[in-house]
N, C-alpha and C positions, 0 to 999 in steps of 0.2 A: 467574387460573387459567384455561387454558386447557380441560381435560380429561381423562380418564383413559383411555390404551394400555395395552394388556396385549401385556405381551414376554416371549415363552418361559415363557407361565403363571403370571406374575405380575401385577398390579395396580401402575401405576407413576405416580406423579400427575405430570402435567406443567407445571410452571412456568416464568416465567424465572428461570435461573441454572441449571437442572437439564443435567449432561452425557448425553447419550443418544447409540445408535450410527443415523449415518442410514437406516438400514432400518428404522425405528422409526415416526422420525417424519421430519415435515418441519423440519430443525433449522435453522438457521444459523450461517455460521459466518466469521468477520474478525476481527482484529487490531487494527489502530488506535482511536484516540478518535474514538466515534461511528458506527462502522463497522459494517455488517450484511449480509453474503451474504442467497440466496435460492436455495433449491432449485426449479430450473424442472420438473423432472420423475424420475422413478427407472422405470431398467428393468435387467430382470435385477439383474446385480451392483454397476451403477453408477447415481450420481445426478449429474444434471446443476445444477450450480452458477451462477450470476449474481454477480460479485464485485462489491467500489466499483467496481471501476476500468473495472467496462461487457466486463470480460472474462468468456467463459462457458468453461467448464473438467468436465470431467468425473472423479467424485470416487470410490473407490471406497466402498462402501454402510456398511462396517463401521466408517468411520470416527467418531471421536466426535465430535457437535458440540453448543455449548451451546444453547439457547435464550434470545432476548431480542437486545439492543442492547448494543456493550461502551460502558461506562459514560465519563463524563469529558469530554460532547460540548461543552461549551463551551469547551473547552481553547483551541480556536485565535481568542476570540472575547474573551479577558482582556487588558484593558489594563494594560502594565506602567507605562508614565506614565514610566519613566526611564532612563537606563543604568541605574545599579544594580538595578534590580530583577531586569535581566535578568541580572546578573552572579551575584546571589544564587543566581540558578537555574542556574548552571555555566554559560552560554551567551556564548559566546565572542565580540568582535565580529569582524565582515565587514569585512574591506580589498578592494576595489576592485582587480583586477589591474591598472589605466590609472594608476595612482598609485602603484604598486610600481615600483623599479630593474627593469631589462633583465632582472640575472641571476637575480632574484626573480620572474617571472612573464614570458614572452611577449609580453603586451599593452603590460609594462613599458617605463619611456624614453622618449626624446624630449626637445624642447622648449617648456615651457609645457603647455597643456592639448592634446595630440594626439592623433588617432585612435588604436585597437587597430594598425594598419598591419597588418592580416590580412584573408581574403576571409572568414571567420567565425570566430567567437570561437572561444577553445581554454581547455582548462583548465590551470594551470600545469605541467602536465606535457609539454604541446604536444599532447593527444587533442584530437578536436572536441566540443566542446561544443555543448549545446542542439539538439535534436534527432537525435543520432545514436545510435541503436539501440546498446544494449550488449548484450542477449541473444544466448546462444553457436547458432548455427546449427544444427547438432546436440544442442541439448542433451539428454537423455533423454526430458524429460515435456509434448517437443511433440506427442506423440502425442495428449493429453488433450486440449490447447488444442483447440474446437472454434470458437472465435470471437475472436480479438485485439482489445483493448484498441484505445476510440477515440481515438485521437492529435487534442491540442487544436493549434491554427494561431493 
């Protein structure tokens, strides 16, 4: 237990799991397994955000967020020990485009085991893969972005 807010004249106790609107408190807020934003700061109508992914964003105030860590963080840390295991869990396997036919992938073809024959990798559609920025230039809510996401090397 955290402590007790009073919001709009009520007594509201604050735990984890509890959804609250961030003008309240200091919430957090993320999606995936293990995952936990951080409110860096609130002014006026907006709170300024810290996500995983080291990007800082600014949120507006009334939004709800829960309190706590989303639950399931060992998730990427279970050993399946086999194919099937992974198959039980709908997970489909990975082909390798360098060992796909031509008309099947890009990378595909050749003689024996040969290079992608490309200056960098592509995805079977012929897009570049692996570091190339997909977000749209314009999109609407670059406005908020106040700090981009550190790009690993």
């Amino acid at each position: 237990m955290i402590g007790d807010t009073i919001i709009s004249g009520t007594e509201v106790l604050i735990s984890t799991g509890n959804a609250l609107p961030l003008s309240a408190i200091g919430g957090q807020l993320a999606k995936a397994a293990g995952a936990a934003s951080k409110i860096i700061a609130k002014e006026g109508k907006w709170a300024t955000l810290r996500l995983p992914s080291g990007e800082v964003r600014l949120i507006f105030h009334n939004c709800l967020a829960t309190i706590g860590q989303v639950g399931n963080m060992g998730v990427n840390q279970k050993y399946l020990g086999r194919a099937g295991s992974k198959c039980w869990l709908g997970k489909r396997p990975i082909v390798r485009g360098v060992v796909k036919n031509s008309v099947d992938h890009p990378h595909g073809g050749g003689e024996g085991r040969s290079p992608i024959g490309r200056k960098r990798p592509t995805t079977p559609w012929g897009y570049a893969a692996l570091g190339r920025r997909s977000r749209k230039i314009k999109k609407y809510s670059n406005i908020f972005i106040i700090c981009r996401r550190k790009y690993k090397n």
